[in-house]
C-alpha positions in Angstrom: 116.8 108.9 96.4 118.0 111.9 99.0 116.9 114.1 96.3 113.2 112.5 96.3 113.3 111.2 92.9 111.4 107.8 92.7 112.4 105.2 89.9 109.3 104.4 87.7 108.7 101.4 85.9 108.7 102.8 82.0 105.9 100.8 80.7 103.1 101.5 84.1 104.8 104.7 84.8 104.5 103.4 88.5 106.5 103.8 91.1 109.4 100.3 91.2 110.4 98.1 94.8 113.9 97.4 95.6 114.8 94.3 96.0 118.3 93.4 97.7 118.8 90.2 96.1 120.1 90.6 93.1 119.8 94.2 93.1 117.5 95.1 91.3 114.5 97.5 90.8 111.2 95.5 89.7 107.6 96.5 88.7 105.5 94.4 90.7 102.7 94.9 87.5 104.5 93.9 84.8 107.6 92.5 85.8 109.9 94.8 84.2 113.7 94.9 86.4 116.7 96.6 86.4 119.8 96.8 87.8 119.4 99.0 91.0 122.2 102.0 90.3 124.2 103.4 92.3 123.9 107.2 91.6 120.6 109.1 91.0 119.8 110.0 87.6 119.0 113.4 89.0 121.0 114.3 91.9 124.0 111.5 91.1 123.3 110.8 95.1 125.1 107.4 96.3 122.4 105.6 97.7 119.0 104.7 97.3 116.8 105.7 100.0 114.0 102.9 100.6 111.1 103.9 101.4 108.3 102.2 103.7 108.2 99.0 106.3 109.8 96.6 103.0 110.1 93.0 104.1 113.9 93.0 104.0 114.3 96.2 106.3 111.9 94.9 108.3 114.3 91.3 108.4 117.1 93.2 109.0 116.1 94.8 111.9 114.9 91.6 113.5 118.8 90.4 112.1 120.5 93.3 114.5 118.3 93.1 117.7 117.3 89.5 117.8 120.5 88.1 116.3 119.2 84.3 117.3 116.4 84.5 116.3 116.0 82.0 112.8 113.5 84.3 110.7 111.5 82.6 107.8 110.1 84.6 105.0 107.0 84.2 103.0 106.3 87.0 100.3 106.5 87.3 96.7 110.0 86.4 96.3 110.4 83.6 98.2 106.7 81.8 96.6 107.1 82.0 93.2 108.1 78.4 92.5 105.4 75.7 92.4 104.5 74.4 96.2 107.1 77.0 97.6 104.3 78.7 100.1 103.1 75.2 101.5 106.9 74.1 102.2 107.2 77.4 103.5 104.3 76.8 106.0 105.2 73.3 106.7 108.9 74.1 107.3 107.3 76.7 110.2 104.8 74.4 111.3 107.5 71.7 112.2 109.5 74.7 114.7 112.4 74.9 111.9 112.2 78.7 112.4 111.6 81.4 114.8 109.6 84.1 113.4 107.0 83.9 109.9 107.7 87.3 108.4 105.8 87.6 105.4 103.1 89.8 103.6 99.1 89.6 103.8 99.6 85.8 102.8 100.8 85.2 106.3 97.6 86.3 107.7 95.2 84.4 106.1 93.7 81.5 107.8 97.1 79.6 108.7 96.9 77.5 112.1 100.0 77.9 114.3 98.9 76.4 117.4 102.8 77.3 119.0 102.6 80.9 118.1 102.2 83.2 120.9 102.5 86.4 119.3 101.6 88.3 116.5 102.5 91.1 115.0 101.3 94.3 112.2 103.5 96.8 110.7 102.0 99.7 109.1 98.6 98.7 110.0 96.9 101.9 108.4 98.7 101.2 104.9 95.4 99.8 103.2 93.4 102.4 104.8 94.6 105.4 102.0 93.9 103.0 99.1 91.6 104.2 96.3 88.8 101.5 96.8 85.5 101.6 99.3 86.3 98.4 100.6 89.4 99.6 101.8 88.4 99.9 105.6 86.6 96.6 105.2 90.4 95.1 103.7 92.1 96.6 106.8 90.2 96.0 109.3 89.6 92.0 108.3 93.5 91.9 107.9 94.2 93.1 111.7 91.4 90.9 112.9 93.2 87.9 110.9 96.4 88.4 112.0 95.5 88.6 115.5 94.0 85.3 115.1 97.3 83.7 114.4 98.4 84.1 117.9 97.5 81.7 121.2 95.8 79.2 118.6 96.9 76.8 120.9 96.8 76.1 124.8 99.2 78.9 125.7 97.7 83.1 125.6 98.5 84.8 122.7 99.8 88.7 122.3 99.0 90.9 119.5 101.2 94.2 118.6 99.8 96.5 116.1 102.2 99.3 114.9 100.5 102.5 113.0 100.9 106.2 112.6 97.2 106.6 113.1 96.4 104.8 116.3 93.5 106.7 116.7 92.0 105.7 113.5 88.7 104.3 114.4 89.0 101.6 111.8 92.1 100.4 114.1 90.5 101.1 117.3 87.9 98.8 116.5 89.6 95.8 115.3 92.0 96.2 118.8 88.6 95.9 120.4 87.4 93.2 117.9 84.1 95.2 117.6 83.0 94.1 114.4 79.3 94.7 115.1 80.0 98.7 115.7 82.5 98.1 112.1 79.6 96.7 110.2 76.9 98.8 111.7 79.2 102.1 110.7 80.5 100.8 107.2 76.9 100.1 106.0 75.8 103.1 106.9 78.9 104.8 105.1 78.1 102.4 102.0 74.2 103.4 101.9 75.1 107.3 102.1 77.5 106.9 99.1 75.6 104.8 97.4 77.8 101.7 97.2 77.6 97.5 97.8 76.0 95.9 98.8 73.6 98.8 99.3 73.5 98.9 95.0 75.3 97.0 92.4 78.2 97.9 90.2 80.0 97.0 87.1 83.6 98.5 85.9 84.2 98.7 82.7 88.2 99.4 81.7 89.2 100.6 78.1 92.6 100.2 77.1 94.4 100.3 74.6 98.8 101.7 73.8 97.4 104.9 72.1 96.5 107.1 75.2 94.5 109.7 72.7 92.2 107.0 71.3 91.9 105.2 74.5 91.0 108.4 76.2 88.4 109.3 72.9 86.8 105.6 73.2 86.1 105.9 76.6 84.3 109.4 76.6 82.4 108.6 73.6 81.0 105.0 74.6 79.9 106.9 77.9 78.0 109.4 76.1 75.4 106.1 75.7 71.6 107.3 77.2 71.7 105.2 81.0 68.1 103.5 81.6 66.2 104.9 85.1 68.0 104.2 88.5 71.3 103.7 86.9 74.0 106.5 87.4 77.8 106.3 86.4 80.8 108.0 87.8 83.5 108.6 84.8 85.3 107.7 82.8 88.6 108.9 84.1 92.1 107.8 84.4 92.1 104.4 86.4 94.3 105.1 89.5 97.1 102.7 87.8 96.9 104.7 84.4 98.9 102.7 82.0 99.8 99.4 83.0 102.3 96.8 80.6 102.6 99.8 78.0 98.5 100.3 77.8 96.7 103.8 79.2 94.0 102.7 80.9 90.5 104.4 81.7 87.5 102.9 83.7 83.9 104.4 84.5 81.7 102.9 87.6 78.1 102.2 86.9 75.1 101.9 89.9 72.3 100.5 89.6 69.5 98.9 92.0 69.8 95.6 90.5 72.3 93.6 87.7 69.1 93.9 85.4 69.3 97.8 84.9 73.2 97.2 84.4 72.7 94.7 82.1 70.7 96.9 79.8 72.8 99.6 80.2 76.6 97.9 79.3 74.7 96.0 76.5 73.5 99.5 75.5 77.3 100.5 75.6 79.0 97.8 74.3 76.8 98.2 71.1 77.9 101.8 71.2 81.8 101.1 71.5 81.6 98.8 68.9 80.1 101.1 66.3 83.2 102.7 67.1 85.1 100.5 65.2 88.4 101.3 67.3 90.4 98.2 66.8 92.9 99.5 68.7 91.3 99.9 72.5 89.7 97.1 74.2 86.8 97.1 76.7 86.5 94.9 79.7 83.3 94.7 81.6 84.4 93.5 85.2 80.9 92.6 87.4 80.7 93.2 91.3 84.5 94.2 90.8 86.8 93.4 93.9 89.6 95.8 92.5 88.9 99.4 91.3 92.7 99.6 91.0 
């Protein structure tokens, strides 16, 4: 809203997307909607304010300057039925529209041999996210993307918008240097101690009761580590309470998935003297989403 207030889902306590059709506010977590409103809660402004490069601002704009142009979507609303993104790809692969405008989906490993150019909005989005791999994530997604265009026997053109175009991360993958990105990321990865330099286990307790879940956590982490293994946490997991459950996680390190092994058996037998029926433990292996 003008007055900055952001609509959270009750049940994540994270932040909700518009979403025109229907409108409606929806928590991309858990599912939870409502009917978008037209006045603040706070301020009682008019209008919500959307925020960011949202697929449906982004197909209006192409709407008002390119009014000719036949735009095809492919994001979350649009491929929820069963066999909705293949129809979707076929019904662009046959010419039936103009432009794909979609989410990461449309990047990955599609073969458009009539597309001559390709586009990113936002390109340094992924770079801020709360995960080591999130340079790796970025730059792969530009380098995919830019393979969707001249596919075929005609050139291909690649526009990349950012904020940061002096980000190395983006420099790079306009250069498709991926020797100087691996060479630099590794090193990064060794000096903090991270894959595929080590190996790591999460382990996530949860549970509705945000005092116990909190208590369980600290207290299975008080368990003795064996040599070599070292463990960062437990804290708040960056999406704290998710589906009406707090959430905390803890990283552990370790040389090799033997030392790990003896440590979250170690664990595990310590949470369960706990005898908290009420929080659950996870124990998520080479994890691809500290989220």
């Amino acid at each position: 809203m003008a007055c900055g207030h952001v609509e959270k889902c009750p049940a994540c306590e994270i932040s909700m997307t518009y979403h025109r059709h229907g409108e409606i506010l929806r928590c991309h977590h858990c599912g939870h909607w409502k009917s978008a409103k037209t006045r603040c809660p706070q301020c009682k402004g008019e209008e919500y304010k959307r925020q960011g490069p949202g697929i449906q601002k982004v197909q209006d704009a192409l709407k008002e300057l390119l009014p000719q142009t036949k735009v095809i979507r492919m994001d979350a609303d649009t491929t929820s039925t069963k066999s909705s993104h293949w129809k979707i790809i076929q019904q662009f692969t046959k010419g039936d529209g103009d432009v794909l405008l979609g989410t990461q989906m449309v990047a990955k490993g599609h073969d458009f041999p009539n597309v001559t150019l390709a586009a990113v909005i936002g390109a340094e989005m992924g770079l801020y996210m709360p995960d080591f791999r999130a340079q790796e994530r970025t730059f792969n997604l530009l380098l995919q993307v830019a393979g969707r265009a001249g596919r075929g026997e005609k050139p291909g053109e690649v526009i990349i918008q950012t904020t940061d175009p002096d980000n190395p991360i983006i420099q790079l993958a306009c250069d498709h240097d991926y020797k100087t990105f691996i060479s630099q990321e590794l090193e990064m990865r060794t000096m903090l101690d991270n894959p595929p330099t080590t190996r790591m286990i999460r382990l996530i307790w949860t549970g509705k009761d945000q005092q116990k879940t909190n208590k369980a956590a600290n207290l299975t982490c008080q368990t003795p580590l064996p040599p070599n293994c070292t463990m960062l946490g437990p804290s708040e997991a960056t999406m704290a309470k998710i589906a009406d459950k707090y959430r905390y996680s803890a990283l552990l390190k370790a040389p090799s998935h033997t030392t790990l092994k003896t440590a979250v058996t170690t664990m595990r037998q310590t949470f369960k003297a706990l005898k908290q029926t009420t929080v659950r433990l996870d124990v998520d292996v080479d994890p691809r989403n500290l989220m």
